[in-house]
Wavefront OBJ file of the C-alpha trace (Angstrom):
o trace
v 136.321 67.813 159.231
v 137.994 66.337 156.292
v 134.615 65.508 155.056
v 133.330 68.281 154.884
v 136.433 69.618 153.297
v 135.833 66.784 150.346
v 132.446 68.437 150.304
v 133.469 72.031 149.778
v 136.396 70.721 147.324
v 133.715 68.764 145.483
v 131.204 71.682 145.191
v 133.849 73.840 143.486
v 134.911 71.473 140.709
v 131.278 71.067 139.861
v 130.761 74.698 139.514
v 134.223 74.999 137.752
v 133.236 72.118 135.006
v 130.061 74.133 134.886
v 131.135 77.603 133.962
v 134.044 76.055 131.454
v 130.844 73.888 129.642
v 128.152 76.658 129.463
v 131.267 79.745 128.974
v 130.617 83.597 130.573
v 127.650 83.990 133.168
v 125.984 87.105 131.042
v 125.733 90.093 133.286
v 123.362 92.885 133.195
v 124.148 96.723 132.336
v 121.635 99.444 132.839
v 119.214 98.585 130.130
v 118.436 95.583 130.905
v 119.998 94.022 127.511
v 122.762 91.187 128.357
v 126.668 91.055 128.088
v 126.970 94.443 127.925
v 125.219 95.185 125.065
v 122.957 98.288 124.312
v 119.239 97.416 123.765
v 118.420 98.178 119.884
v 115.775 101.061 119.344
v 116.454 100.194 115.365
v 119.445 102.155 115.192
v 123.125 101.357 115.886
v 125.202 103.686 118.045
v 126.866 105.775 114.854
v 123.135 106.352 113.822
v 123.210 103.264 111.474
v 120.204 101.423 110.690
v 119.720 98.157 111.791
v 117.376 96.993 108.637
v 119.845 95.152 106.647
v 120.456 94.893 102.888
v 117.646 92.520 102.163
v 114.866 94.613 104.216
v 115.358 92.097 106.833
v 115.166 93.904 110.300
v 117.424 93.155 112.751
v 115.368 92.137 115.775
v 116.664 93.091 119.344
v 115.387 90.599 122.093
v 114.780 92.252 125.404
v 115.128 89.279 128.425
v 111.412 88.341 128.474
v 111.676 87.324 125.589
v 109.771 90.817 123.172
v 111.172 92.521 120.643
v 112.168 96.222 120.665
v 110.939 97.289 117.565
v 107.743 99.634 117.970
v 104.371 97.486 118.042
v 101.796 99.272 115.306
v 98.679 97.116 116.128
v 95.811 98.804 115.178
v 97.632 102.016 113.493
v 97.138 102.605 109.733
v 99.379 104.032 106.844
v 98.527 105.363 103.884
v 100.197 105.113 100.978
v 98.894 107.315 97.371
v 98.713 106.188 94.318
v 98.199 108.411 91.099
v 97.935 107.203 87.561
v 96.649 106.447 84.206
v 94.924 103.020 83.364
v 92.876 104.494 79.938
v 93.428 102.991 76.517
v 95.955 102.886 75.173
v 98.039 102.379 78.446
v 95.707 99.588 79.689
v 98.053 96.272 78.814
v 100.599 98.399 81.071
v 98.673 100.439 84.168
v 95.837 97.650 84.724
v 98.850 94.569 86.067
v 100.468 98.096 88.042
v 97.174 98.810 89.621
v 96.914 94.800 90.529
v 100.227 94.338 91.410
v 99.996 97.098 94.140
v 96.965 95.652 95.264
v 98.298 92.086 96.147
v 101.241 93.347 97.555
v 100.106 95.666 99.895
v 97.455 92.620 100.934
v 100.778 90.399 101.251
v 102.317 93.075 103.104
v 99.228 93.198 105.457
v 99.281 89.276 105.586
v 102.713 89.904 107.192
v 102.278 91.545 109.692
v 102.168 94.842 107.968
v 104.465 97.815 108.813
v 105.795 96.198 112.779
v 101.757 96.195 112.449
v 100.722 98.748 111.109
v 97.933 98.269 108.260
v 99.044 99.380 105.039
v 96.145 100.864 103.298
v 96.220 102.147 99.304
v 94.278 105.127 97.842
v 94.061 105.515 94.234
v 93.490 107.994 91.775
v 92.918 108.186 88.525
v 94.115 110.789 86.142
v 92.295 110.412 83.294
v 94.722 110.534 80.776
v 95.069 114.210 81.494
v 97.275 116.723 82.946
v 94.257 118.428 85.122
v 93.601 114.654 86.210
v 96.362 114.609 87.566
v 96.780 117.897 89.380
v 93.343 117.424 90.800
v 94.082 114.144 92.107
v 96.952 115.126 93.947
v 95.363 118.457 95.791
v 92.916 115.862 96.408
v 95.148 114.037 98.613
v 97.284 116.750 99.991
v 94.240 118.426 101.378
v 96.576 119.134 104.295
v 95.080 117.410 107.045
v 97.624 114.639 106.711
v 101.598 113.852 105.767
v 101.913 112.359 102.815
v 104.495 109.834 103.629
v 104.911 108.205 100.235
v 103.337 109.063 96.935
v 103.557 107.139 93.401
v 103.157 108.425 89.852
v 102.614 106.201 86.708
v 101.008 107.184 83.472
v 102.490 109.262 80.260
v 101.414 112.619 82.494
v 103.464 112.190 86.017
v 106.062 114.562 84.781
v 103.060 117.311 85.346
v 103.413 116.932 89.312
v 107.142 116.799 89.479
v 107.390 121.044 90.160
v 104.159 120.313 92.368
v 105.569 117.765 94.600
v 108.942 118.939 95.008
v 107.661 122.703 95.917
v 105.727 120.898 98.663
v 108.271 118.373 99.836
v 106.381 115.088 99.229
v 108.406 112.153 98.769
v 107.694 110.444 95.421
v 108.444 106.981 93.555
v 107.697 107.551 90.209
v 107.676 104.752 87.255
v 109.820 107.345 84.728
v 107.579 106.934 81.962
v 108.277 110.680 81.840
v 111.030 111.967 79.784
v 111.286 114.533 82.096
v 113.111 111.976 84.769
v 116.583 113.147 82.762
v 116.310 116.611 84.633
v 116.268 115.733 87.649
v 117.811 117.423 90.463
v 119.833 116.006 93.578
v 117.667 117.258 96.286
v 114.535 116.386 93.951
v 111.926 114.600 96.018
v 110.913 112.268 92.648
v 113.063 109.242 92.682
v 112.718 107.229 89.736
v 112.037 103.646 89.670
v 113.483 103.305 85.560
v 116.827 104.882 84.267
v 116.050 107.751 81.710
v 115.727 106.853 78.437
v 119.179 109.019 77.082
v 120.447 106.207 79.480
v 118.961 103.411 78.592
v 119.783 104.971 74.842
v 123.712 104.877 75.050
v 123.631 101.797 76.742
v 121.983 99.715 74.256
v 124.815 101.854 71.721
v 127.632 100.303 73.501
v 126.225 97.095 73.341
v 125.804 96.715 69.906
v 129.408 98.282 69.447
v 131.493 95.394 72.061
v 129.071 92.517 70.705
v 128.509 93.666 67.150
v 130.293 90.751 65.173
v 128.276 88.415 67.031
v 124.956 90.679 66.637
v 125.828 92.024 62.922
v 123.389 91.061 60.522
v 123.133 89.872 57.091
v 125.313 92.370 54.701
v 126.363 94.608 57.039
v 129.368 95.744 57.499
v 131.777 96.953 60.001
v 130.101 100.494 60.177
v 127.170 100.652 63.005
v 124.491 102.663 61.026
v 120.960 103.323 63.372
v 117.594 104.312 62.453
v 115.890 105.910 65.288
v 111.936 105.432 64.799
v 109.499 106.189 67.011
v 106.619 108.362 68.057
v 106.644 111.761 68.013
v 106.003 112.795 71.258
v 108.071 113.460 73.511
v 108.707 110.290 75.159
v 108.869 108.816 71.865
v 111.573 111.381 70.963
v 113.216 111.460 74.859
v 115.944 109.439 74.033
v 117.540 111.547 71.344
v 119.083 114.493 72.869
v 122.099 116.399 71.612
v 124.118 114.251 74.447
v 122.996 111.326 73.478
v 124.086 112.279 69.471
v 127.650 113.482 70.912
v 127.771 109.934 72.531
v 126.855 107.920 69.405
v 129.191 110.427 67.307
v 132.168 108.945 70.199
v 131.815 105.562 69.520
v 132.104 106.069 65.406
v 128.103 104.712 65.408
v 126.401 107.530 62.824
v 122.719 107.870 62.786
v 121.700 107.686 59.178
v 118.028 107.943 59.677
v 115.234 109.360 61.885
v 111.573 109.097 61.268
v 108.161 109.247 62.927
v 104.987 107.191 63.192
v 101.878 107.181 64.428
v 100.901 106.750 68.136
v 98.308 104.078 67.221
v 97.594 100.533 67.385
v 96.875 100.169 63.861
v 100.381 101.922 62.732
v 102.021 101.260 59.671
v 105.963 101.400 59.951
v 106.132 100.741 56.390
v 107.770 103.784 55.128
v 109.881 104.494 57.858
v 111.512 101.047 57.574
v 112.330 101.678 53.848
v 113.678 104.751 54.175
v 115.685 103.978 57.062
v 116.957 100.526 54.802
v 117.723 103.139 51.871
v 119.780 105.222 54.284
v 121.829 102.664 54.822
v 120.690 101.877 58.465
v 121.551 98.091 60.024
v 120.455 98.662 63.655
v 116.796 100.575 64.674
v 115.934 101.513 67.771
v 112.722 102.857 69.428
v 111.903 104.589 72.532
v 107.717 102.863 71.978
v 105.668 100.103 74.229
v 103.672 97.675 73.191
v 101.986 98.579 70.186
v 104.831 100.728 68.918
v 107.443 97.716 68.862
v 104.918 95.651 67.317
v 104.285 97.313 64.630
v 107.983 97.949 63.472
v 108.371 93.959 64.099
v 105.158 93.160 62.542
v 106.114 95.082 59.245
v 109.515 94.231 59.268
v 108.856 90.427 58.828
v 105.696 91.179 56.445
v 108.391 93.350 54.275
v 110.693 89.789 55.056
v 113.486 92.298 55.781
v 113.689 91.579 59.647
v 117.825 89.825 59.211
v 118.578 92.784 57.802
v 118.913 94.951 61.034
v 119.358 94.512 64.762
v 116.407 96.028 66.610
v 116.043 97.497 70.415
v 114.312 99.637 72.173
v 114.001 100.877 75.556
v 112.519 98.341 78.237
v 108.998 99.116 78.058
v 109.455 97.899 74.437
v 110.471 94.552 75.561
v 107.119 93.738 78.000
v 104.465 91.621 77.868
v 102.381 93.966 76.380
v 104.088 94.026 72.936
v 103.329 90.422 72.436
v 99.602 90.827 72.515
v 100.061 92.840 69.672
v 102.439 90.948 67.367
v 101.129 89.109 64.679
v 103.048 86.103 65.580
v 105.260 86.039 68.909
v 108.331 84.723 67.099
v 108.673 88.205 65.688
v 110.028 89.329 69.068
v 112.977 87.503 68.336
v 116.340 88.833 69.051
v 114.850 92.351 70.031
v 117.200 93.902 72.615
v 116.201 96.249 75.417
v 118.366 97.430 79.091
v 116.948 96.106 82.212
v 118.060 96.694 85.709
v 115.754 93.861 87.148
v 115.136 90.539 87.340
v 112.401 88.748 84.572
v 109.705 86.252 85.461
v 111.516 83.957 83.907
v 114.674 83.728 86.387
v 112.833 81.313 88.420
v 115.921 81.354 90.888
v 115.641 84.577 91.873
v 113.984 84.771 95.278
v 112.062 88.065 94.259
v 110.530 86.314 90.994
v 109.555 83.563 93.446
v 108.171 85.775 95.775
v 105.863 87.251 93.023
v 104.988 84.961 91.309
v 103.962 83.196 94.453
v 101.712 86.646 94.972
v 100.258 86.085 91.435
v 99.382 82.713 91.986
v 98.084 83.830 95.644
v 95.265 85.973 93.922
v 94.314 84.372 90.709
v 95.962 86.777 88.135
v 96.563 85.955 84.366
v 99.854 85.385 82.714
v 99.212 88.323 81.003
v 99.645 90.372 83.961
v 103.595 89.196 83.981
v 104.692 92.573 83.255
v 107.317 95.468 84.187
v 105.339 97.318 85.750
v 103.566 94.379 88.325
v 107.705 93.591 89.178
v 108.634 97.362 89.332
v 105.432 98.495 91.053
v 105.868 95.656 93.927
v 109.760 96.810 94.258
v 108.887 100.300 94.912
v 106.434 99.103 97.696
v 109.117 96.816 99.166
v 110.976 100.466 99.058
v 108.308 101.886 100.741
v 108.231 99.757 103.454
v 111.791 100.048 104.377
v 112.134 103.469 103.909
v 109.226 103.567 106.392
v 110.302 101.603 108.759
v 113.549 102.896 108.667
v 112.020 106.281 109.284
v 109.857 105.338 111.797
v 112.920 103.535 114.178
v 114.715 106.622 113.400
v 111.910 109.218 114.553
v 109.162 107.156 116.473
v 105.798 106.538 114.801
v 104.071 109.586 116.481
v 106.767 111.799 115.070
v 106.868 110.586 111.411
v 106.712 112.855 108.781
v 107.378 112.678 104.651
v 110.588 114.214 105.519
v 111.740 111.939 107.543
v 111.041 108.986 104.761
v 112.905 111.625 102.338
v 115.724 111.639 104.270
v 115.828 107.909 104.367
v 115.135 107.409 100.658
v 117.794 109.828 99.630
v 120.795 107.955 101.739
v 119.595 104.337 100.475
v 122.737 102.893 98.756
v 123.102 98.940 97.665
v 119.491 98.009 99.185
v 118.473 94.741 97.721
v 114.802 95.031 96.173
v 112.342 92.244 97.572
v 115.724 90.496 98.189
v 116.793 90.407 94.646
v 115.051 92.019 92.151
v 117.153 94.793 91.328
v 119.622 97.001 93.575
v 118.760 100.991 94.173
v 121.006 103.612 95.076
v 119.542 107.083 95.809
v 122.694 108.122 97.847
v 125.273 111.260 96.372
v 121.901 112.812 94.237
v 121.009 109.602 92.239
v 117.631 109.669 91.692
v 117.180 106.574 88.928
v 119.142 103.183 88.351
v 122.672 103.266 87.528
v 123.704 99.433 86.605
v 122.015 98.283 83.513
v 122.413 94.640 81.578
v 120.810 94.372 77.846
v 118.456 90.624 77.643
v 117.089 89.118 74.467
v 113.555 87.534 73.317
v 113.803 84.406 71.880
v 111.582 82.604 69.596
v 107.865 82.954 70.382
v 108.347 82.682 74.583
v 108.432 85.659 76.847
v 111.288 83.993 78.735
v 114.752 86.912 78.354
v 118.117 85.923 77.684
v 120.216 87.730 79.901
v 123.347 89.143 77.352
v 125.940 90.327 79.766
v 126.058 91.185 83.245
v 125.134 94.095 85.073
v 127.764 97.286 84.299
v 127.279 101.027 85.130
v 125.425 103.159 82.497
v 128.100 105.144 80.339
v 128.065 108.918 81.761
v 126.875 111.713 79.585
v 128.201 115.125 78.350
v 127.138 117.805 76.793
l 1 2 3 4 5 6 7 8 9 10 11 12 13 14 15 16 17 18 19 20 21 22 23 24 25 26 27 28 29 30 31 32 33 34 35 36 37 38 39 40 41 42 43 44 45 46 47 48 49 50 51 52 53 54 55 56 57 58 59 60 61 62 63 64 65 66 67 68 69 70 71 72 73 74 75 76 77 78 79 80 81 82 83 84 85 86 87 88 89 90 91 92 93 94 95 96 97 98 99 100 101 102 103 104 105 106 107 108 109 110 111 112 113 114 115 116 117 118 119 120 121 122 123 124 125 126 127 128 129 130 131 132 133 134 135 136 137 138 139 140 141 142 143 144 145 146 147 148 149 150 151 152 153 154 155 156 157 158 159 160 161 162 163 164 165 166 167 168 169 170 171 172 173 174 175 176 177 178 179 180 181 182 183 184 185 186 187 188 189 190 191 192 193 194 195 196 197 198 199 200 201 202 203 204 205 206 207 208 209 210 211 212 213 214 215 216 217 218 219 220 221 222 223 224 225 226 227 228 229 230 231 232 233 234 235 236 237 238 239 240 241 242 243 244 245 246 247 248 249 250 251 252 253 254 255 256 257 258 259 260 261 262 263 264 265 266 267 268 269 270 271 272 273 274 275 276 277 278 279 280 281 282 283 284 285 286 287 288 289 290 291 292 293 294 295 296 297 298 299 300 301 302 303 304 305 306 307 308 309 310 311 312 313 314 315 316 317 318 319 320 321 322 323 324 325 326 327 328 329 330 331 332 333 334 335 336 337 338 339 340 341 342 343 344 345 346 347 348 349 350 351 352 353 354 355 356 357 358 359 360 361 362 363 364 365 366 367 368 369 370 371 372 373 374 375 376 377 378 379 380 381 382 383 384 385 386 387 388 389 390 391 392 393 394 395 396 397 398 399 400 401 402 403 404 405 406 407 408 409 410 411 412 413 414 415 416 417 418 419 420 421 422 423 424 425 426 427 428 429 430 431 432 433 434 435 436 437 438 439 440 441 442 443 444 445 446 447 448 449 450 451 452 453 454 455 456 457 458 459
């Protein structure tokens, strides 16, 4: 008797030591899922999505061992593409074209959307506004949802009205002026600030740092030349706001001129006159060619000390050193940027590309803006896909549903760090701007102060 009494005793420590070592035996509730816990569908229980910051999804384990995300094996999504690669655009549209291309092939290499294929159609617009218009009833024949569409090229503000009226969700590059207009239910969401934006900004730059920026002769008065073409993106950036804003910080523009929307431009003239009106800083709302030539002729007229010169980001790109004379003459040109530069080779969304550009052979030409921006907005994409498709189901997905996601994104990490977007409240563009700096001959950009929200603008 008393041994089997020792037994029993025995038996219960060992299961006591047991339970204290290993902690709560996990229970099961109705779903299967352990400790209580609801099984995951993608979505927490306030509606909440489970993909985090980073574009990481949070991965609910089921007991066997599976996930509960959907499984998309064998399914295929389409995403459009609609845009401009035609001289003079080329140095700009041909690394967008590529860099959409690798990505959605290092997308696919990933397992895809939860395994989906992602597969790209293209269209080109020719340069023109009826390129572009056909392109686009090209796709939205109306056979299928158009989950996600993407604009780039000097015409995209032509389908704004179009896609809008037919509720088509849109990432658009903003080399449109028309991206200032924009409405908070618009279905265009813009992957650059506007350029009234990126204007002011590079205004109150040169007004907190100008005794370290000031250059030879000048004095305490901030005088600008705006040059530039005479378009209307050249001219986008001047608006009676952005003249009321200048006119607030005591900065007086002394001088505006035009040139010539060509890569053999002289600036000459415009340059002089602005100097004989008195002008220390210029600024132009160009790309590559149109930069270049006011740097070119500014160091052939040995006059370059003699002013600070910016422009918007596309004027700071790759593509404006191919056509300097000498890349040194970049040096010290100031433009906004909201995103990360091939040269922060920290940055695990640089490293990320630039292991994709290695991946598939590209040229360090193709190191551009628009390969990092283009890439971002398919990392955008994705999650707002995904997001949609946990939300809705796969079978029920529709460009509304990735609308509704797009429009409530709020701090969402690009490729894990290559810039932050906020749709949420109306936003439809970047909001959080820092200026950066060429120096010397190198494409590498000096980062000049740390991010801080653009200025707002009134009438």
């Amino acid at each position: 008797m008393a041994n089997k009494i020792l037994t029993v005793f025995l038996l219960l420590l060992i299961i006591s030591f047991i339970v204290t070592a290993c902690g709560e035996i996990p229970s099961k509730n109705n779903n299967g899922s352990l400790n209580g816990e609801g099984a995951s569908s993608g979505s927490t229980p306030d509606g909440e999505s489970d993909i985090d910051p980073n574009g990481e999804t949070s991965l609910e384990e089921t007991n066997d061992g599976s996930s509960d995300l959907p499984d998309l094996t064998g399914e295929t999504i389409t995403l459009f593409f609609i845009g401009d690669t035609s001289e003079p655009f080329t140095s700009i549209t041909e690394p967008i074209r590529n860099g959409a291309d690798d990505y959605v092939a290092y997308l696919n290499d990933t397992g895809g959307l939860f395994g989906a294929t992602v597969e790209l159609r293209f269209a080109y617009s020719g340069g023109s506004e009826e390129g572009m218009v056909t392109a686009y009833e090209r796709f939205n024949d109306g056979d299928d949802d158009i989950l996600m569409l993407f604009l780039f090229g000097p015409n995209e503000e032509t389908l704004y009205g179009r896609v809008n009226e037919d509720r088509t969700p849109t990432l658009a590059f903003g080399l449109s002026p028309s991206a200032q207009d924009a409405d908070e239910d618009d279905y265009v969401f813009h992957l650059t600030p506007t350029y009234p934006d990126q204007f002011i900004f590079f205004l109150d730059f040169v007004l907190n740092k100008w005794e370290d920026v000031k250059p030879e002769g000048a004095f305490d008065e901030i005088k600008v030349a705006y040059l530039s073409w005479a378009e209307e993106y050249g001219q986008s950036a001047l608006t009676d706001e952005t003249r009321a804003y200048a006119e607030s910080l005591r900065i007086e523009i002394v001088w505006e001129e035009t040139f010539a929307k060509e890569t053999s431009a002289s600036t000459t003239a415009a340059i002089l006159n602005a100097e004989m009106a008195g002008a220390t800083v210029i600024y132009t709302n160009t790309h590559a060619f149109g930069p270049a030539a006011l740097l070119n002729d500014l160091n052939n007229l040995a006059i370059r000390n003699f002013f600070v010169v910016g422009g918007n980001n596309w004027a700071l790109d790759a593509a404006t050193f191919t056509y300097l004379a000498d890349p040194a003459f970049a040096d010290e040109f100031y433009a906004p940027f909201w995103y990360a530069w091939w040269s922060d080779s920290e940055n695990p969304a640089i490293q990320l590309a630039v292991d994709i550009l290695e991946t598939n052979k590209r040229s360090e030409e193709e190191k551009t803006a628009g390969r990092l921006l283009i890439q971002g907005g398919l990392d955008i994409a994705r999650y707002a896909i995904e997001q949609a498709i946990l939300e809705v189901g796969f079978e029920n997905l529709t460009g509304e549903d990735v609308y509704n996601v797009l429009s409530q994104i709020s701090g969402y990490e690009v490729m894990g760090g290559l810039f932050y977007v906020d749709y949420s409240e109306g936003k439809r563009s970047p909001t959080t701007l820092q200026i950066r700096q060429a120096q010397g001959d190198s494409t590498d950009l000096e980062i000049m102060g740390d991010f801080t929200e653009i200025p707002e603008l009134n009438p």
